[in-house]
C-alpha positions in Angstrom: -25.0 -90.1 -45.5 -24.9 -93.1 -47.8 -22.8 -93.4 -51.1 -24.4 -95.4 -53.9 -22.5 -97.0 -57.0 -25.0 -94.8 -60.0 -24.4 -96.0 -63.2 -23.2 -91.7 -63.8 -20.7 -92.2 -61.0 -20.7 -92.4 -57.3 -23.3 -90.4 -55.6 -23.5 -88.9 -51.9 -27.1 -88.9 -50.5 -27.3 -86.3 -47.8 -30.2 -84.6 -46.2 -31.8 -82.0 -48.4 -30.5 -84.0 -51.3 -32.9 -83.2 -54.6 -35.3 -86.2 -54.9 -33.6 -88.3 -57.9 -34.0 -91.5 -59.2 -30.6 -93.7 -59.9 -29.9 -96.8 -61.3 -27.3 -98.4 -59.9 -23.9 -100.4 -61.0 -22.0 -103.2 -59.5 -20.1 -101.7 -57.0 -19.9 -100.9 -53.0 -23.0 -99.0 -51.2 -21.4 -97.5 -47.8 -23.8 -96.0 -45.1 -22.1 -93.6 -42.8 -23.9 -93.2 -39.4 -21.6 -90.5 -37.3 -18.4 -92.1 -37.5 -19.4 -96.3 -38.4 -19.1 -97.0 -41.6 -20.4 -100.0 -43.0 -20.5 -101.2 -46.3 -22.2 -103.5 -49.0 -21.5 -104.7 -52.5 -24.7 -104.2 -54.9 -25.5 -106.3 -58.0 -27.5 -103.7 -59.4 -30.9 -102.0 -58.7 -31.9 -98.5 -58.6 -32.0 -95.5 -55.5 -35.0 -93.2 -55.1 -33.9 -90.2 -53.2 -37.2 -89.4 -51.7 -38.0 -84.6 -51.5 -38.1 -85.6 -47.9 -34.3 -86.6 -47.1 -35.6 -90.3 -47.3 -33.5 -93.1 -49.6 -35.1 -96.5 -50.2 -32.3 -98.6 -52.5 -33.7 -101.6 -54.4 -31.0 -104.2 -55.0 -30.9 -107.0 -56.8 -28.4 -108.3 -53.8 -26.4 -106.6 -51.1 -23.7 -108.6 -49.6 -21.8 -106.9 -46.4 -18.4 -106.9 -47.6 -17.0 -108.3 -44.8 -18.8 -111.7 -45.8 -17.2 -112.3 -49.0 -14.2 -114.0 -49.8 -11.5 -112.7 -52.5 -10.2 -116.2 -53.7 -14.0 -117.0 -54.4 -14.4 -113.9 -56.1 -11.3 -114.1 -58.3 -12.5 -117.6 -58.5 -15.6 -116.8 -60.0 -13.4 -114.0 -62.1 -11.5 -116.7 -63.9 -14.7 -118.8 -64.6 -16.7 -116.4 -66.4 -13.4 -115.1 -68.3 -12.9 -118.8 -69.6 -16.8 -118.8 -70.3 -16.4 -115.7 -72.8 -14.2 -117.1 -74.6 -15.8 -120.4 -75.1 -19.0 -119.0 -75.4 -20.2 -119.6 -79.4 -24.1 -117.8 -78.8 -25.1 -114.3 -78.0 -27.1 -115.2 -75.0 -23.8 -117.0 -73.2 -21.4 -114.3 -74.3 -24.2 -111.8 -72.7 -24.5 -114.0 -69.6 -20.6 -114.5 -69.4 -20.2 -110.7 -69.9 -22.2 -110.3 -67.3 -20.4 -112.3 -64.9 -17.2 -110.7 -65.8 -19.0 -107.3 -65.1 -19.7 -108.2 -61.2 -17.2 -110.2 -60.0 -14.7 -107.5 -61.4 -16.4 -105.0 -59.5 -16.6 -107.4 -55.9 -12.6 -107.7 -56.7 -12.2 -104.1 -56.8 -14.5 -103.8 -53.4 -12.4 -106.3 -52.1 -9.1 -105.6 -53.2 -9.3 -101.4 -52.8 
C-alpha cells in the first residue's frame, strides 16, 4: 500500500484501486511493504494510479524523513515568515508563501 499527500486529502493506493490521477501537496508519502514502513516528504507532484494496480508518483522532491533535520526546518520556517512580511512585490510574497507552505508541512512530518 502506499499513502500519498492529494491536495483532496490523504489517499491509500491499494491493489484494485480505480485508476485516478492526483496532484499532490506538501506532505509525507509512506510505502507500506508487509510490515516496513518507510516514508518520504514530497514537495509537490502528481500520482497516476495506473487500472492495473501500478502507481508511478512524480515529485518535484522526495526526501526520506529520516534525513531531515527539524532545527533546519524550523530554521527555514522562521526565514520565510520574516520574508512575508518584508516582502513589498507579489512575486516575493508568492515565493515567501510558498516557503511558508512546505516547511510547515516538513515541520508537521517531523514533529507528528
Amino acid at each position: 500500500m502506499v499513502i500519498v499527500p492529494a491536495t483532496t486529502g490523504q489517499m491509500g493506493v491499494l491493489p484494485g484501486h480505480v485508476a485516478t490521477i492526483a496532484e499532490l501537496k506538501p506532505g509525507v508519502l509512506s510505502v507500506h511493504e508487509g510490515s516496513e514502513v518507510t516514508k518520504y516528504f514530497v514537495s509537490s507532484g502528481f500520482v497516476f494510479i495506473h487500472a492495473n494496480s501500478f502507481a508511478d508518483v512524480i515529485a518535484v522532491e522526495a526526501v526520506p524523513l529520516d534525513r531531515l533535520d527539524v532545527n533546519l526546518v524550523q530554521k527555514g520556517l522562521a526565514e520565510f515568515t520574516s520574508k512575508l512580511s518584508s516582502a513589498t512585490t507579489d512575486l516575493e510574497k508568492a515565493e515567501a508563501q510558498i516557503g511558508i507552505d512546505v516547511h510547515s508541512a516538513l515541520n508537521s512530518a517531523l514533529t507528528s
